[in-house]
Residue, then its C-alpha position, 0 to 999 in steps of 0.5 A: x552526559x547520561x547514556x539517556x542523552x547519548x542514545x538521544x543524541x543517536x534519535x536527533x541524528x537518525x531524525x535529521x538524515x530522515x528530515x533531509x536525506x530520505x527522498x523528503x518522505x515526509x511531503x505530502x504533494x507527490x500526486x498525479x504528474x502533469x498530464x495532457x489527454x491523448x490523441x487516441x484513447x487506448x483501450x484498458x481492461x479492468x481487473x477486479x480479484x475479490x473474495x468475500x467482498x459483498x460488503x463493500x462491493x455496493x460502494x466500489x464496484x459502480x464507481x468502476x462501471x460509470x468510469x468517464x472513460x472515451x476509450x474502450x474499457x471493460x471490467x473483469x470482476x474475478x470472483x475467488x471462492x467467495x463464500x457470500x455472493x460476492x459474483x451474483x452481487x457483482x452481477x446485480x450491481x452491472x445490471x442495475x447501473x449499468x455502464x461499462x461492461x462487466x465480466x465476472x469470472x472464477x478461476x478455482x482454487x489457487x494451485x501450490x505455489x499461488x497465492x489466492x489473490x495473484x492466481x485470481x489476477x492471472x485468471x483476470x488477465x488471461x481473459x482481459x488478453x483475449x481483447x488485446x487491451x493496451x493497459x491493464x487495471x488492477x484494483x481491489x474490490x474495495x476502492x472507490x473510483x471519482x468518475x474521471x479515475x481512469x481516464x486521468x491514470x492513462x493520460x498520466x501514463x502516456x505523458x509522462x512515458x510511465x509503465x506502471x502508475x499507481x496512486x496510493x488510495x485515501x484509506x478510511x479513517x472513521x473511527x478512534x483507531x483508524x484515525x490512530x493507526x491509517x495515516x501511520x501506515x501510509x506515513x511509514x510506508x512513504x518512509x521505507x519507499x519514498x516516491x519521489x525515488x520511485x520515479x527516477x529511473x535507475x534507482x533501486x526504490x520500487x513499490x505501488x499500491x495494490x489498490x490502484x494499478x495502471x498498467x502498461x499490458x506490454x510491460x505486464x507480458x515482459x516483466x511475467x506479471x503475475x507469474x514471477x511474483x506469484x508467491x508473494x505476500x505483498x504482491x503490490x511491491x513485489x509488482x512494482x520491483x518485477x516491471x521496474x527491473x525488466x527496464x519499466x518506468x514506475x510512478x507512485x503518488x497520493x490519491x486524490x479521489x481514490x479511497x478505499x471503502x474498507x472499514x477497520x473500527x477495531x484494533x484487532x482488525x488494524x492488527x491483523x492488516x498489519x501483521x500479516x505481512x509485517x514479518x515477510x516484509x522483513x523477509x522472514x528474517x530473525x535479523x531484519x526483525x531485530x535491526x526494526x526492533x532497536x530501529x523503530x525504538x531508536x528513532x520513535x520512543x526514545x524522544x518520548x523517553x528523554x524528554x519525560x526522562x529529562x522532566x523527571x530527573x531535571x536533566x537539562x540535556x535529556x530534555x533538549x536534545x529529547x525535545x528537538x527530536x519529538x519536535x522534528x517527528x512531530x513535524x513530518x507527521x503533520x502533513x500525512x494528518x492535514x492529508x488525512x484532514x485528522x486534527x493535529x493533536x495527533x501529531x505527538x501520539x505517533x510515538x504511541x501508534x508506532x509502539x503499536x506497529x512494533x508490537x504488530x511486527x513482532x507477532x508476525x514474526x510469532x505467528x510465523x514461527x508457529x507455523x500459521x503463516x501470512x492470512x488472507x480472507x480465511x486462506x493462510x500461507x506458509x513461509x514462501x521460497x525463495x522467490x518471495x525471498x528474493x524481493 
């Protein structure tokens, strides 16, 4: 056989273990588990970091306050150096909606050793504490709550025994480049943290989403949130791992009716969502970046390449061992599109959108080793220490 058919022996083999061995990423029906309302509501503060958000914040921020919730809750919105208005607008929208009490806070410029976004979440924190609430909410200014959000997250929570449960919000997908590259992200995230691991206690596999957090306040204080992940660039999964190590039982899943308002029309702003924090991800190491190079190469362009290969050249081999593993990635991807409600066509570009996420993983590393580090709204971050390293 060529050394084309043998490299896509190697692609088929690395699909069939992802197919059946990597915790069924690829399924799409891990949402809230079973879950009955409590006796007695516990009572939850709201924490809100945002910076520059005026944007999206008219489309997110009522559908916090009109939260359906019976217990007592309360939102504190952290209004992080914001140069547009961000708290004035926060405090217009309370007034002119109404519904569940709405504090607005600054805590300043993040100190060294802080990222904005956590030391802006330590602020929130510390003044939710001062109402003693036994949960915790953090979710980003540009997520969009159903009315029943919260009360269905605490209910989830308290059944299921859960100190952390977090639900991956529906992101927009509008445009030509978002209906590409979206369901991509959150398919290739399910891949490195598969969810139904997330929830089995005594695994290693440990992640949340950023934008909806439910948290036990208990767990918060025991596992130092957000001071033993204050560095870190992906402080979702960082979270995550810090609760799940103090002896916390974590949940991930699917959103239902939590999206993100957040729109991404160009490529360019995909890229710069992605790249960011691709190469801290990999843990700025030169090492890691080669292994997903050859890796995602290995398992989602060389189908591609054997089959084209293979109808080019008439080699038999080429085309059916390239062919069965299109068709096996093809057919993973197809439940993240029907998630997505995106049209199935798309299910054979992933090939396509992941050459675009190897491409967006290699800048990161570039822009690292020149000095600019990860990027949040106008803030940028040189290489953390050891305690990004260490998650």
């Amino acid at each position: 056989m060529s050394a084309v058919v043998w490299i896509a022996v190697a692609s088929l083999a690395a699909w069939m273990w992802l197919l059946l061995g990597q915790g069924f990423f690829w399924r799409t029906d891990v949402r809230l588990p079973p879950r009955r309302d409590p006796e007695e509501w516990p009572s939850v503060c709201v924490v809100v970091p945002a910076r520059d958000e005026a944007a999206v914040l008219p489309h997110s921020l009522p559908s916090l306050l009109a939260q359906d919730y019976p217990g007592r809750a309360e939102v504190f919105l952290i209004d992080d150096g914001s140069r547009d208005g961000t708290g004035e607008l926060a405090r217009e929208l309370a007034e002119r909606h109404g519904g569940l009490p709405l504090t607005v806070g600054s805590p300043g410029e993040p100190p060294p050793g802080w990222t904005g976004k956590l030391w802006a979440v330590r602020h929130g924190i510390g003044l939710a504490r001062a109402r003693a609430p036994e949960y915790l909410l953090l979710t980003d200014a540009d997520i969009a709550h159903a009315p029943d959000s919260l009360r269905e997250l605490v209910a989830a929570a308290r059944t299921g025994g859960f100190d952390l449960v977090s639900q991956m919000a529906r992101l927009r997908v509008e445009s030509v480049w978002e209906k590409l590259v979206v369901p991509a992200f959150v398919y290739f995230f399910s891949q490195l943290y598969p969810f139904r691991r997330i929830a089995v206690k005594g695994s290693r596999t440990a992640a949340a989403a950023g934008g909806c957090v439910l948290l036990r306040a208990d767990a918060a204080e025991r596992a130092r949130i957000p001071d033993a992940i204050r560095q870190a660039v992906i402080d979702d999964v960082a979270l995550a791992r810090a609760v799940k190590r103090s002896g916390g039982h974590i949940w991930l899943g699917l959103a239902d009716r939590v999206d993100s308002v957040r729109p991404y029309p160009r490529l360019h702003d995909l890229w710069r969502m992605v790249s960011r924090s691709a190469y801290a991800q990999l843990r700025h190491n030169p090492l890691l970046l080669v292994g997903t190079v050859l890796g995602l190469a290995l398992v989602y362009l060389v189908p591609s390449v054997a089959l084209v290969a293979g109808i080019v050249t008439g080699d038999v081999a080429a085309v059916v061992v390239g062919g069965l593993a299109k068709a096996l990635m093809t057919a993973t991807y197809v439940p993240m599109l029907r998630y997505y409600r995106q049209p199935l066509w798309l299910a054979p570009l992933l090939s396509v959108t992941a050459l675009l996420y190897l491409l967006m993983t290699v800048d990161s590393a570039v822009q690292h080793y020149r000095g600019r580090g990860a990027a949040w709204k106008g803030r940028t971050y040189a290489r953390p220490e050891a305690v990004l390293d260490e998650q």
